[in-house]
OpenMM code with the backbone's topology and positions (N, CA, C; nanometers):
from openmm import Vec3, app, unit

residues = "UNK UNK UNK UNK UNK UNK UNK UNK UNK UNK UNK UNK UNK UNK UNK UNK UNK UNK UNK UNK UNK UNK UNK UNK UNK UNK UNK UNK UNK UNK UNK UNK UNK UNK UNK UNK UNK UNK UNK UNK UNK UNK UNK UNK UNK UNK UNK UNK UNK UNK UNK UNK UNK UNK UNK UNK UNK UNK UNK UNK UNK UNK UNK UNK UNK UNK UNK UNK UNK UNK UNK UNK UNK UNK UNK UNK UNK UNK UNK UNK UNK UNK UNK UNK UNK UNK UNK UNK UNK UNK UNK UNK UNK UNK".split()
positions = [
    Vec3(0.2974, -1.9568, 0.2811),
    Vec3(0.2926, -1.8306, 0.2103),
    Vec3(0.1974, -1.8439, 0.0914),
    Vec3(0.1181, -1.7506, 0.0805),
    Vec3(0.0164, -1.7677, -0.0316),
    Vec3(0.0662, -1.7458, -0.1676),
    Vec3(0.0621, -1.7687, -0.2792),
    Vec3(0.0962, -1.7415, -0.4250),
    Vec3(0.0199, -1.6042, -0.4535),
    Vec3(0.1237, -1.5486, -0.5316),
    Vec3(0.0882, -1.4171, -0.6426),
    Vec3(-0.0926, -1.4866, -0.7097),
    Vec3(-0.0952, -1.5887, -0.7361),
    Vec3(-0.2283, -1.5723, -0.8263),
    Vec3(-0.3356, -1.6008, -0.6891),
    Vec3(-0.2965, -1.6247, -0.5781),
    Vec3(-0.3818, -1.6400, -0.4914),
    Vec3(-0.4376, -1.4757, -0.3963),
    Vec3(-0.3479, -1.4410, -0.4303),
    Vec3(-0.3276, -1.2936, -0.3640),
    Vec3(-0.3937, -1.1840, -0.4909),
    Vec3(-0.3722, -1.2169, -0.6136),
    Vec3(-0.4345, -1.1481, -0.7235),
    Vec3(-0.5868, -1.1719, -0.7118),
    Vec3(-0.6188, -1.3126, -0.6925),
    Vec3(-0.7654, -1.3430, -0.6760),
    Vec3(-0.7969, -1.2714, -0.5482),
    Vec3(-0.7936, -1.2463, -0.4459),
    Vec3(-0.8334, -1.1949, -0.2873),
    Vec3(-0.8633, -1.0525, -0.2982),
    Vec3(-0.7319, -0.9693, -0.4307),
    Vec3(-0.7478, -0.8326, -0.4547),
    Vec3(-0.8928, -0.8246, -0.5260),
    Vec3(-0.8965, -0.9146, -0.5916),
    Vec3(-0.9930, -0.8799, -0.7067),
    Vec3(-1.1439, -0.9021, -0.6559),
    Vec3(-1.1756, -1.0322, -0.5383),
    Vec3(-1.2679, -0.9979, -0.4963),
    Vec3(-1.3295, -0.9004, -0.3860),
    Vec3(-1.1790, -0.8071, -0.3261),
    Vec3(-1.2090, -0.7361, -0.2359),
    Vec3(-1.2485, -0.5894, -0.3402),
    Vec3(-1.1828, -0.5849, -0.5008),
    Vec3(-1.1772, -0.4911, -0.5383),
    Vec3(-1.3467, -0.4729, -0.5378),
    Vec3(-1.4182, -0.6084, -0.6013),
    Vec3(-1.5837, -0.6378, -0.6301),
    Vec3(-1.6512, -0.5568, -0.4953),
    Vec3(-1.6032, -0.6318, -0.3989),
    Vec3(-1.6732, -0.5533, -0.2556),
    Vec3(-1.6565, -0.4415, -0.2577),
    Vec3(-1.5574, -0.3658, -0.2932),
    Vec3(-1.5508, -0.2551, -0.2141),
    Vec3(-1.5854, -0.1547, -0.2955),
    Vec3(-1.6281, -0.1919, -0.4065),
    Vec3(-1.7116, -0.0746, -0.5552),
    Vec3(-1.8746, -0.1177, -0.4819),
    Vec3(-1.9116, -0.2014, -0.3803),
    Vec3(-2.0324, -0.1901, -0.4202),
    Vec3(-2.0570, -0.1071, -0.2010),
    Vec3(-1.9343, -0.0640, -0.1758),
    Vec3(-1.9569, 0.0403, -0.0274),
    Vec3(-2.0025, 0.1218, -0.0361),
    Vec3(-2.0433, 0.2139, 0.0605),
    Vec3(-2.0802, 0.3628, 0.0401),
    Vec3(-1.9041, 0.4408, 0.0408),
    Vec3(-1.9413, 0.5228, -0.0049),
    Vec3(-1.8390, 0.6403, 0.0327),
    Vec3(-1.7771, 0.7055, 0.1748),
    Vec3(-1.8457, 0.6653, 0.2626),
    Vec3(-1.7916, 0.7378, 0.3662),
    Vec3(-1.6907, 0.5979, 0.4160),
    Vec3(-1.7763, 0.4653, 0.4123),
    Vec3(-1.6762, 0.3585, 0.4095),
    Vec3(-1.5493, 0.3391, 0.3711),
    Vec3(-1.5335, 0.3639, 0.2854),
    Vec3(-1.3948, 0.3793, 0.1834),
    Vec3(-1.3281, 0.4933, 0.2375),
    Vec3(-1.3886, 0.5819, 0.2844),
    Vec3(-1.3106, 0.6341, 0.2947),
    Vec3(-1.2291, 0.6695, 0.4413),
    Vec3(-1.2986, 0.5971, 0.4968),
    Vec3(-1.2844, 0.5485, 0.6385),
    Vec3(-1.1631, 0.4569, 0.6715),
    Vec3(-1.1477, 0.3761, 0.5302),
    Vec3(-1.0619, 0.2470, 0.5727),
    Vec3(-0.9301, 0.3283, 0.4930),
    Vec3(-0.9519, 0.4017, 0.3675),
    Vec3(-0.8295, 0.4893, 0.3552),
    Vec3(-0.7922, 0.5375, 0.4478),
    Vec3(-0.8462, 0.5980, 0.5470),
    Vec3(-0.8014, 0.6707, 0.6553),
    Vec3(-0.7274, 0.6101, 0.7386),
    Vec3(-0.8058, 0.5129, 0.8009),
    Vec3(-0.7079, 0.3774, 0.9138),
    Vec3(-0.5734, 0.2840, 0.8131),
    Vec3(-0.6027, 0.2805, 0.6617),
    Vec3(-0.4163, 0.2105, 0.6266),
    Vec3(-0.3668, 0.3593, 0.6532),
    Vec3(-0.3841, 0.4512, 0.6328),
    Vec3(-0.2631, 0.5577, 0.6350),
    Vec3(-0.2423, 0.5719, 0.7592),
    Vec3(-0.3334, 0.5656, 0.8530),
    Vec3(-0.2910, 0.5603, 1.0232),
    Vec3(-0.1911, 0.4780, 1.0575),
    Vec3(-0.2353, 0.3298, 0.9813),
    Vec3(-0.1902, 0.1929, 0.9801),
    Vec3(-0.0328, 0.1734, 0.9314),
    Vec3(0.0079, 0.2687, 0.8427),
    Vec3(0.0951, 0.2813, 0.7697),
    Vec3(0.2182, 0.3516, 0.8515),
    Vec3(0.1566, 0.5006, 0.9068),
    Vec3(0.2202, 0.5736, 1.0593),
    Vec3(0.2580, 0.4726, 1.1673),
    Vec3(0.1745, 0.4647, 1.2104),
    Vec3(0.2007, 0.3483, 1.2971),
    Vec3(0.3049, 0.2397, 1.2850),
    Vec3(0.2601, 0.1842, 1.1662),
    Vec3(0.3845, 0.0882, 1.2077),
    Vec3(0.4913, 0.1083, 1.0697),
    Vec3(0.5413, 0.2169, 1.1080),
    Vec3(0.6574, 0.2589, 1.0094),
    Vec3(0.8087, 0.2132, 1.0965),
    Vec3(0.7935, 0.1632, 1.1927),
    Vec3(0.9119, 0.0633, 1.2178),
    Vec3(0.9203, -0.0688, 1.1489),
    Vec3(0.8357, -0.1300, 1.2011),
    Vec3(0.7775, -0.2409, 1.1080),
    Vec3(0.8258, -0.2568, 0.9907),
    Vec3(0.7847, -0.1964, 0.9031),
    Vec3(0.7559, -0.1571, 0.7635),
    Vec3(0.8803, -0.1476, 0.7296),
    Vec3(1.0179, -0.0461, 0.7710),
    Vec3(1.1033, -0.0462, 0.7551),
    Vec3(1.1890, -0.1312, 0.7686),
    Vec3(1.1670, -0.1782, 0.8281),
    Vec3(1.2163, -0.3086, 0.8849),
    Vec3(1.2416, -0.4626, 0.8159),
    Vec3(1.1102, -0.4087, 0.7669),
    Vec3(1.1001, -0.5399, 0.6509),
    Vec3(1.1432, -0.5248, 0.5374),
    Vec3(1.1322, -0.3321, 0.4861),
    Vec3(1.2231, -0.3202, 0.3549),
    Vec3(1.3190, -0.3752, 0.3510),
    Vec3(1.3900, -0.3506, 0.4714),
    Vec3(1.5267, -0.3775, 0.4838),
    Vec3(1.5713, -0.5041, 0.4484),
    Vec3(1.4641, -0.6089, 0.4847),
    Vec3(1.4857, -0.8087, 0.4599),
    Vec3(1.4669, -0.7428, 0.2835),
    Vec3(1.4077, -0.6847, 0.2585),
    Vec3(1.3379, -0.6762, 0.0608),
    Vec3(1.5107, -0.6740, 0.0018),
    Vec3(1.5156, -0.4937, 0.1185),
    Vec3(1.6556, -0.4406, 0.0105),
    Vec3(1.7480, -0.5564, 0.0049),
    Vec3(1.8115, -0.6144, 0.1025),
    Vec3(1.8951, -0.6871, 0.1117),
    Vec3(1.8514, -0.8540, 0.0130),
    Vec3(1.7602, -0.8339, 0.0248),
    Vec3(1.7619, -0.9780, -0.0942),
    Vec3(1.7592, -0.9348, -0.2066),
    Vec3(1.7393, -0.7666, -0.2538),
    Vec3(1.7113, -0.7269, -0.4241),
    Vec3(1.9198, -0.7001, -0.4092),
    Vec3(1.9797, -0.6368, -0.3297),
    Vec3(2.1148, -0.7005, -0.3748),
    Vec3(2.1540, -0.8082, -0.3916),
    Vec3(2.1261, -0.9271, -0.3398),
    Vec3(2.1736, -1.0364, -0.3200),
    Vec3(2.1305, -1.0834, -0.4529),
    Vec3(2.0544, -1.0394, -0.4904),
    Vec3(1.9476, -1.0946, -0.6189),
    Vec3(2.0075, -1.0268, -0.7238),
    Vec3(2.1120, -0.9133, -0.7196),
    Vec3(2.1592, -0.8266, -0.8057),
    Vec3(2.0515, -0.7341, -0.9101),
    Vec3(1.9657, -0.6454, -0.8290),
    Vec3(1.8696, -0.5858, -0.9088),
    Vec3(1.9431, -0.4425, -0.9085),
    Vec3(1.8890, -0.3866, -1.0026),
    Vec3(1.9902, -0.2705, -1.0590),
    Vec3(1.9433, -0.1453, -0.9481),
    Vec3(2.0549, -0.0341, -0.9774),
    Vec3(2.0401, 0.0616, -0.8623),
    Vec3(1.8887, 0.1303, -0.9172),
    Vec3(1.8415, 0.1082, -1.0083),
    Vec3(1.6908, 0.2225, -1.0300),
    Vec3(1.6058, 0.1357, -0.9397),
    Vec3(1.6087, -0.0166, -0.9644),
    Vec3(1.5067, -0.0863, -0.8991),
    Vec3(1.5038, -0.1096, -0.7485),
    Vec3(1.6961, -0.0559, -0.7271),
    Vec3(1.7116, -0.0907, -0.5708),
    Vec3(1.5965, 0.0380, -0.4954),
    Vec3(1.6363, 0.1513, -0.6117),
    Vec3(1.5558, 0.2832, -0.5473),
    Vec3(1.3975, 0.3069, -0.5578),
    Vec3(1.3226, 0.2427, -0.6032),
    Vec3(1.2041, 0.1722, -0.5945),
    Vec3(1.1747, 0.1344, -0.4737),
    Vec3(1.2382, -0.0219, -0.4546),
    Vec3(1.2161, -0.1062, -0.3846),
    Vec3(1.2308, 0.0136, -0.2319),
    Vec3(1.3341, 0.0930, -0.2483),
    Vec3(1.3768, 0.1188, -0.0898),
    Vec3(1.2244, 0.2617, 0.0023),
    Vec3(1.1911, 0.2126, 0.1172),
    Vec3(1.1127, 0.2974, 0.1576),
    Vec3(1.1737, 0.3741, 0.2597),
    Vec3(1.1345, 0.4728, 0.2869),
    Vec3(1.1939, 0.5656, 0.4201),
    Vec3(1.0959, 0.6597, 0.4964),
    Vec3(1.1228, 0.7212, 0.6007),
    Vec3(0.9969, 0.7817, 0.6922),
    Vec3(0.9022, 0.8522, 0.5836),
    Vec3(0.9753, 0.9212, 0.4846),
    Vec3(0.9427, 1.0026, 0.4386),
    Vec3(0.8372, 0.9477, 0.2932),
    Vec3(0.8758, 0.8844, 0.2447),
    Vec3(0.7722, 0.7968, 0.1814),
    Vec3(0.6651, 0.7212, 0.1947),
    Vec3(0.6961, 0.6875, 0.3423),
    Vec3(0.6133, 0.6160, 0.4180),
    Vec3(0.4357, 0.7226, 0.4399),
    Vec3(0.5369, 0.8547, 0.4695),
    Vec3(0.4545, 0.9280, 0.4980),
    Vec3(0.3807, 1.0037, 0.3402),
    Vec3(0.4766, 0.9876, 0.2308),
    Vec3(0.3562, 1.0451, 0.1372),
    Vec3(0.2465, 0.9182, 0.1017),
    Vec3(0.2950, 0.7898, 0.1041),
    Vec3(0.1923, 0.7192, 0.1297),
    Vec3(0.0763, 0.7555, 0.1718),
    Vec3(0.1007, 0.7688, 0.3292),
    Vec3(-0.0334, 0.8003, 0.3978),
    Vec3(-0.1175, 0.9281, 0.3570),
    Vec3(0.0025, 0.9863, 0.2954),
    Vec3(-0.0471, 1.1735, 0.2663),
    Vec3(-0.1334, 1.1235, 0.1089),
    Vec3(-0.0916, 1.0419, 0.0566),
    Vec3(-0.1383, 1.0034, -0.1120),
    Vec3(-0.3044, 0.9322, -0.0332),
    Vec3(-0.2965, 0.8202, 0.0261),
    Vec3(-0.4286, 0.7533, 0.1227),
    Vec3(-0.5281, 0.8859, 0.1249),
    Vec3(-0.5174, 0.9442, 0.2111),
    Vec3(-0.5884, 1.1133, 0.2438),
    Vec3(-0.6461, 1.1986, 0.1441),
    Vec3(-0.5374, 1.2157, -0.0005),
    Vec3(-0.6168, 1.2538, -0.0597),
    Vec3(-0.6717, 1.1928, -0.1908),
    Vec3(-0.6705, 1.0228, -0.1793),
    Vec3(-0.7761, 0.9733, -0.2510),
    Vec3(-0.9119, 0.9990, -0.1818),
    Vec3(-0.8747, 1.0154, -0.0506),
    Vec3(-1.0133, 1.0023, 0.0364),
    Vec3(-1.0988, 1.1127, 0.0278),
    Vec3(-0.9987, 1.2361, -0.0426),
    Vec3(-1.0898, 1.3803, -0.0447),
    Vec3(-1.1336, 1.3803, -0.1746),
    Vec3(-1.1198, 1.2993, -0.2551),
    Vec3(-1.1469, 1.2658, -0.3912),
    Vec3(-1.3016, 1.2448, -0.4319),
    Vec3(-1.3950, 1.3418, -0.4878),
    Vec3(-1.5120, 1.2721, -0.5236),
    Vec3(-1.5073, 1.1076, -0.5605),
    Vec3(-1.5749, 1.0435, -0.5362),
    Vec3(-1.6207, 0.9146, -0.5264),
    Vec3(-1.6770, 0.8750, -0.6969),
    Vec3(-1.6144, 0.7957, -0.7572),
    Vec3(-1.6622, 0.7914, -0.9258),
    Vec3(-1.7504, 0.6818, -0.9293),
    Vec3(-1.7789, 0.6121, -0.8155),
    Vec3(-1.8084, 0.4498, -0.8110),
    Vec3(-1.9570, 0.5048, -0.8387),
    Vec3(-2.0497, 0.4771, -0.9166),
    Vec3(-2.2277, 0.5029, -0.9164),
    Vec3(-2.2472, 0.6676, -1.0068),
    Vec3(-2.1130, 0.6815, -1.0577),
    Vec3(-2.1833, 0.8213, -1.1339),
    Vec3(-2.1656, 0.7950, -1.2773),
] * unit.nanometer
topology = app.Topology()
chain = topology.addChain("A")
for resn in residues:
    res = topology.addResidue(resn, chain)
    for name in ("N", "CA", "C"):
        topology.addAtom(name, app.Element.getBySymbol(name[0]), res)
């Protein structure tokens, strides 16, 4: 399993790459995680479920349990939030 500072570094050089894409790029790959996201919303749930159950076990409070917890429906403003960064003028070069 990779470390938080290893995973912070990977964000940060994908963040470098991906300020220097075009726009239709970006907004292309927004498009496929929110597909990505539909798709495998079994998955996904699935795994909350290993999260939720260790943030009880872990005794994290009910605001953080309700955080932590995802459902179809979140899943889906996700993808709906993805969509409209993608309709978003592009700030990267102005």
């Amino acid at each position: 399993m990779r470390s938080l500072q290893e995973l912070g570094r990977e964000a940060k050089r994908a963040a470098q790459r991906l300020a220097t894409v075009n726009t239709s790029v970006k907004n292309k790959a927004l498009e496929e995680m929110a597909q990505a996201l539909l798709a495998r919303q079994r998955e996904i749930l699935a795994a909350n479920e290993d999260d939720r159950r260790a943030g009880r076990d872990s005794g994290l409070s009910d605001a953080l349990m309700d955080r932590l917890t995802l459902t179809e429906q979140r899943i889906e403003e996700m993808a709906r939030g993805l969509r409209e960064v993608a309709a978003l003028p592009d700030p990267v070069g102005e």
